[in-house]
C-alpha positions in Angstrom: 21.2 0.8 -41.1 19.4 -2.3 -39.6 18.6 -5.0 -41.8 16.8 -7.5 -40.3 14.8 -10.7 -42.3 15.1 -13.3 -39.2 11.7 -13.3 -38.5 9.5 -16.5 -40.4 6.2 -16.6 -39.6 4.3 -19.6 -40.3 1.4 -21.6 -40.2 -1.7 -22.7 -37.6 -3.0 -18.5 -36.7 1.0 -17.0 -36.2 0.4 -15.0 -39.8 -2.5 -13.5 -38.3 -0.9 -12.6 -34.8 1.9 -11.3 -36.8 -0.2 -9.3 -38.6 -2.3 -8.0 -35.7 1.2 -6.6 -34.0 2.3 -4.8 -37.1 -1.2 -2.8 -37.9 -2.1 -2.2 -34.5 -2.4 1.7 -35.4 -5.3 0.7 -37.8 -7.0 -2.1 -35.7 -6.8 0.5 -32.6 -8.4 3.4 -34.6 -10.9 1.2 -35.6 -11.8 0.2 -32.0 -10.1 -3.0 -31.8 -6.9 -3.4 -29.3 -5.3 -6.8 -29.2 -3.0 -7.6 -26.4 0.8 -6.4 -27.4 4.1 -8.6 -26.0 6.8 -6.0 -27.4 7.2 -4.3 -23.6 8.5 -1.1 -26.1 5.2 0.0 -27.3 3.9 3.6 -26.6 0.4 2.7 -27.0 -0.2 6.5 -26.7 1.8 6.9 -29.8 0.8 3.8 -31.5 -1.9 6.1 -33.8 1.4 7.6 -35.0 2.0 4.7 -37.2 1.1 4.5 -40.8 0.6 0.7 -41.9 -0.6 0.2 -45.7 -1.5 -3.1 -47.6 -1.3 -4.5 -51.2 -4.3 -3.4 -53.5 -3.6 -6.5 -56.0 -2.9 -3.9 -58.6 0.6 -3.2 -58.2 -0.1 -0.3 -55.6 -0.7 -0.1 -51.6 -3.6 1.6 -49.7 -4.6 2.5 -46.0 -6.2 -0.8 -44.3 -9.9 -0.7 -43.3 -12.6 -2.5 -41.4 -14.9 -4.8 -43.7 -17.8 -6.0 -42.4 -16.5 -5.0 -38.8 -13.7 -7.3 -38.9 -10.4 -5.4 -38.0 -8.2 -4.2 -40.4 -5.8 -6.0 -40.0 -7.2 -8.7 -41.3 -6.8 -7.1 -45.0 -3.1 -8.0 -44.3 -4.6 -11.9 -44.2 -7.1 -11.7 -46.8 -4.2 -10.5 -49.4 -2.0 -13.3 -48.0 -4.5 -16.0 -48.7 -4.8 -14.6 -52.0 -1.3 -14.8 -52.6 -1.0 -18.0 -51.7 -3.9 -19.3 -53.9 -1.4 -19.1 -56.6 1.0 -21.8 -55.3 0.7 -24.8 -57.3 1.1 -27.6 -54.3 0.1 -27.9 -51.2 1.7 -26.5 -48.1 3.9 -28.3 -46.4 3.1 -28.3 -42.2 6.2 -26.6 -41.8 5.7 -24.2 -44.6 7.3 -20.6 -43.7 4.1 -18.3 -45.0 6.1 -15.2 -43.8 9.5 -13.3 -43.9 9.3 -10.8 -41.9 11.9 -7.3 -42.7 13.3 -4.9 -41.0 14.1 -1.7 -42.1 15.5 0.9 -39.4 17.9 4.2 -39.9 20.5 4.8 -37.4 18.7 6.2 -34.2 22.0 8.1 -33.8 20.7 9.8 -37.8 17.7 10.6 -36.1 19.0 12.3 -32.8 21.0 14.3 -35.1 19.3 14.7 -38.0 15.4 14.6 -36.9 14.9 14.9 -32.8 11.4 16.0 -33.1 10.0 12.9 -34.5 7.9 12.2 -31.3 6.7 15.0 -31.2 6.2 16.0 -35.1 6.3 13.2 -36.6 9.1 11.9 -39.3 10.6 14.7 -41.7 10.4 14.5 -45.4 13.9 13.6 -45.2 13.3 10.7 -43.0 10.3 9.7 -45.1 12.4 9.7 -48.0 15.1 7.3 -46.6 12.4 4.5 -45.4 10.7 4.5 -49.0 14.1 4.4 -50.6 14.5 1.3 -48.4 10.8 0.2 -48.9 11.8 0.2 -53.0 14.8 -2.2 -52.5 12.5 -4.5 -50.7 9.6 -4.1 -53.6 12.8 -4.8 -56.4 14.5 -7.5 -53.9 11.3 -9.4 -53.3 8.5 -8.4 -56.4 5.6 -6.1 -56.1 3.0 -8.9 -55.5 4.9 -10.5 -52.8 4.5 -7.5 -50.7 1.8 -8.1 -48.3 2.1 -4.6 -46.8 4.5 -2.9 -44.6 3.8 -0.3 -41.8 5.9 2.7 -40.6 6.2 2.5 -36.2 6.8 5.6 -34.4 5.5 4.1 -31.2 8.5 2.5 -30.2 12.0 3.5 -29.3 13.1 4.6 -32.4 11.4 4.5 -35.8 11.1 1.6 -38.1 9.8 0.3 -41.3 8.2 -3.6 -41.3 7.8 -5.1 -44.9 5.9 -8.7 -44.3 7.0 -10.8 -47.5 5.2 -13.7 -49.1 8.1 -15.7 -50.5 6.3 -16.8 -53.7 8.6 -17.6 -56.6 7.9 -16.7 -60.4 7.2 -20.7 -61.2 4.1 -21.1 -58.1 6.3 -22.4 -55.5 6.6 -21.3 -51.1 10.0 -21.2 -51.1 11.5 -18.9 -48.5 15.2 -20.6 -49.6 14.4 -18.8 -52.8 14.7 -15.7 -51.1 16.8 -16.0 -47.9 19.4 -18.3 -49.9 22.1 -18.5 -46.6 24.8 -16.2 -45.5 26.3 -15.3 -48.7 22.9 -14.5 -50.1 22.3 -12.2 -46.6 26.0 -10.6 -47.6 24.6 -9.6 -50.8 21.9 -8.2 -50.0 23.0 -6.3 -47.4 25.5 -5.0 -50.1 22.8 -3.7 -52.6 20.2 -2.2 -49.8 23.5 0.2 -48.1 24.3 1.0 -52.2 20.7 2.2 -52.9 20.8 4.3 -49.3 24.3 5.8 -50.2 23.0 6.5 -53.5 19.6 8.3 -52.0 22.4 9.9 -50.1 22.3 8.1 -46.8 25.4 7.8 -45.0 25.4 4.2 -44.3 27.6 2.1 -42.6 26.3 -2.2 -41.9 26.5 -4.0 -38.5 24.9 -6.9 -37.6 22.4 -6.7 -35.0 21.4 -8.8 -31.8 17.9 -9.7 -33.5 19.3 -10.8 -36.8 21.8 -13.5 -34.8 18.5 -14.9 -33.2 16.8 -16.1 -36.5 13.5 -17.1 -34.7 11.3 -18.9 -36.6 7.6 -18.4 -36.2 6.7 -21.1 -33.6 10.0 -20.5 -31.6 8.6 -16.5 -32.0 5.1 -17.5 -31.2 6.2 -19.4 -28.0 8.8 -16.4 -26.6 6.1 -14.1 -27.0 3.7 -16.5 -25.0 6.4 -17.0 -22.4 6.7 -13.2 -22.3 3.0 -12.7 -22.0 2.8 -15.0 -19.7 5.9 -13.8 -17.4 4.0 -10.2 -18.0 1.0 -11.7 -16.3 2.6 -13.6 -13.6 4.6 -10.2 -12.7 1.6 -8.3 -12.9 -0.3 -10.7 -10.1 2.8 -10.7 -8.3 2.8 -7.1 -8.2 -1.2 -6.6 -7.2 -0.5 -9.7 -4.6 2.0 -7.2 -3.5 0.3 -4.2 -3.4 -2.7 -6.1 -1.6 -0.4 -6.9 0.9 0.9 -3.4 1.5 -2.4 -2.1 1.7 -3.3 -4.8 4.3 -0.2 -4.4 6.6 -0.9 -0.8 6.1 -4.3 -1.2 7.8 -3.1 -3.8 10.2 -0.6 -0.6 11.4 -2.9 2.0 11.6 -5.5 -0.8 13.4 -2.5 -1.3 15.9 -2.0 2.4 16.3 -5.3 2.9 17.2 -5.3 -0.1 19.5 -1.9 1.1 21.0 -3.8 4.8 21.6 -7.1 3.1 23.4 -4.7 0.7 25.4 -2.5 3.6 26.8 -5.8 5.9 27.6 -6.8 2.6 29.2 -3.8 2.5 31.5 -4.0 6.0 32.5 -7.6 5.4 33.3 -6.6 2.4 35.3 -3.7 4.0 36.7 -5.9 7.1 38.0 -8.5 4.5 39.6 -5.3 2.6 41.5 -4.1 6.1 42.6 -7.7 6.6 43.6 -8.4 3.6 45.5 -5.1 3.7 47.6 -5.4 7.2 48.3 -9.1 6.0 49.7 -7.2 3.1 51.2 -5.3 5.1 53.1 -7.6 7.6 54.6 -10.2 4.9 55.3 -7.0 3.5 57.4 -6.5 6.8 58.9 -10.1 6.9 59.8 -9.7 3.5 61.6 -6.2 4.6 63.6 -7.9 7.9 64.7 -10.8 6.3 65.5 -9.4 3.3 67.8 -7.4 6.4 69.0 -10.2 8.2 70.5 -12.0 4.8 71.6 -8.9 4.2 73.5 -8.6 7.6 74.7 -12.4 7.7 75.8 -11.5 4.5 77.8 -9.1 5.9 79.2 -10.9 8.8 80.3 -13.5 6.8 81.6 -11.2 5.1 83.7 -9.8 8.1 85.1 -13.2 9.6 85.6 -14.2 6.7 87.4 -11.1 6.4 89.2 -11.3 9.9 90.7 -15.4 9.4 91.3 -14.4 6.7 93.7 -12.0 9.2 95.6 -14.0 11.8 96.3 -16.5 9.5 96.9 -14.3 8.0 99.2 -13.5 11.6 100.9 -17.3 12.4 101.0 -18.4 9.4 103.2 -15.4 10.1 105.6 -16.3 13.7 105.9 -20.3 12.5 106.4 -18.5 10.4 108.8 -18.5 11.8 112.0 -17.9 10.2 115.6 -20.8 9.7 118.2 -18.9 11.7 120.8 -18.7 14.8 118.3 -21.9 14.4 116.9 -23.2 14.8 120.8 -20.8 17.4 121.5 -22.8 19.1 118.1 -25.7 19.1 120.3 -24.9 20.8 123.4 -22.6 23.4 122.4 -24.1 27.0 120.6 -22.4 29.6 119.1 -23.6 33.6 118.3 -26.8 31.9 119.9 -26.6 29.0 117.5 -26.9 25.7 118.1 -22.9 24.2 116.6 -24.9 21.4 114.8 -26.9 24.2 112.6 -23.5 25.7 111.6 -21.7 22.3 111.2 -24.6 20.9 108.8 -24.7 24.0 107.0 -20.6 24.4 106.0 -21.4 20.5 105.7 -24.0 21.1 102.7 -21.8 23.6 101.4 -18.8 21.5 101.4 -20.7 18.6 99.4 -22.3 21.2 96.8 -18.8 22.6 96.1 -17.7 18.6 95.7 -20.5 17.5 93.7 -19.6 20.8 91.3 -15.9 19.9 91.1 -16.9 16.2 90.0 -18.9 17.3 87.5 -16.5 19.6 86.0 -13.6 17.7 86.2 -16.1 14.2 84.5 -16.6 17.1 81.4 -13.3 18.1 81.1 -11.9 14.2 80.9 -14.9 13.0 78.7 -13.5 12.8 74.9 -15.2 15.4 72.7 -16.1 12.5 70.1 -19.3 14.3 68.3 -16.1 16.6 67.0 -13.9 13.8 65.9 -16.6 12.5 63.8 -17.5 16.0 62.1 -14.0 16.0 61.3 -14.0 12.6 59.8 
């Protein structure tokens, strides 16, 4: 069984903050949703939650909105009423607030009650948090019970009594109440008697929280420091999430970039194969063109060459000396003048030449029209 009264709330707004955090089922049903710094709220499960207030007549009721303020702020109003019965004024330092917690064994409720998410608390559960709830009312007095609210919206169940430490002669005096460590002892005795007597197996340890004692502006400023750390971790994580998403586009930007640049290269590359493919037939061209110029030189030369020879044979053959050419003249043959035979096999002779020179000047010419349908 936790017991738990290390919590003091106290002046300048905390009472209100504190009040906010434990009736945030009824502010949130009535539309209003204040910022939470216990990182353990459900909010899901937060309507779940049943948180009552002090009527003034020695009962408790539901909370609601007046005059569209948030319910929670009934929790305020019945404080200030309270505290209009203290006789002096409040001291700066003035603890407004204690603060109790009232939690069952979560190991009683895995065993006893696992379906409390999901259902709800059982009637035997109920019955152990208002057997608790009526030490608090007979530790404490009826009228200095603000309210108290049941959480199911948290890890494990628990039941939040806010106390107004208002003694019987007027006085604020949470010393009254919370006497020291003997007092605690006692206390603690008398709530696990009224739980074993409601037939509650109970057994006391002292918890983390209740070694903390807190007071209300040492609460108020690790709950800002929380919030704040909550914030700074939440930019953090959207600076880092903005970052992903921006090298994520940078990568797919690159892969696209990387994709044109190689179809780029094999373009390129195609148009270098391309060129030196053309580079190489244009020099082909050239090489087999100075090839047949040369060649066609060279046939000319030769053409030439053999032009001049039988040239060369015709004018000695037209040659012929005076003594033959007379002797032409007065010899006959068959009845013939010689000289009609002579200049005829003479004629024949130089139409058989002038054929053979033109054949053999075809046959040595270069056939260039060819070379350049082929090119």
């Amino acid at each position: 069984m936790t017991f738990d009264v290390s919590h003091k709330v106290g002046r300048g707004g905390h009472a209100k903050a504190f009040f906010r955090h434990i009736a945030r089922d009824a502010d949130q049903k009535a539309g209003f949703v204040f910022p939470q710094s216990n990182p353990n709220i459900v909010p899901e499960r937060t309507a779940l939650n049943m948180t009552m207030v002090n009527d003034g007549s020695g009962s408790v009721r539901r909370l609601a909105s007046v005059d569209g303020r948030p319910p929670s702020d009934e929790l305020d109003d019945y404080l200030k009423q309270r505290l209009e019965s203290v006789g002096r004024a409040l001291r700066k330092d003035a603890v407004l607030i204690r603060g109790v917690v009232l939690q069952l064994d979560p190991k009683w409720f895995a065993e006893h009650d696992a379906s409390w998410r999901e259902k709800g608390p059982s009637k035997e559960s109920y019955a152990y948090m208002g057997a608790a709830l009526d030490w608090a009312v007979a530790e404490f007095g009826a009228d200095n019970i603000v309210g108290f609210s049941v959480h199911l919206d948290e890890l494990h169940p628990g039941l939040q009594v806010a106390v107004v430490p208002v003694t019987g002669d007027g006085r604020l005096s949470q010393k009254d109440f919370f006497k020291g460590p003997a007092d605690l002892r006692r206390q603690h005795k008398e709530l696990r008697a009224v739980m074993a007597e409601a037939g509650y197996d109970v057994e006391h340890r002292v918890t983390e929280r209740s070694r903390e004692h807190l007071s209300s502006s040492e609460f108020q400023r690790k709950a800002d420091w929380l919030r704040e750390a909550t914030g700074e971790l939440e930019k953090e994580r959207e600076a880092s999430d903005s970052v992903r998403r921006r090298l994520a586009s940078r990568d797919s930007d690159l892969d696209d970039r990387e994709s044109v640049a190689v179809e780029k290269e094999r373009e390129l590359a195609s148009r270098r194969a391309a060129a030196e493919h053309a580079v190489r037939d244009a020099n082909e061209a050239r090489r087999q063109a100075q090839l047949a110029q040369r060649t066609a030189a060279q046939a000319r030369e030769d053409a030439d060459a053999e032009s001049q020879r039988m040239r060369d044979i015709n004018a000695r053959l037209e040659s012929v000396p005076a003594d033959v050419d007379r002797w032409l003249d007065k010899v006959k043959v068959g009845g013939k003048p010689l000289r009609e035979l002579f200049d005829a096999d003479m004629a024949k002779a130089r139409n058989t030449r002038r054929s053979l020179v033109e054949m053999m000047g075809r046959d040595m010419r270069p056939d260039v029209t060819r070379f350049d349908r082929e090119r």
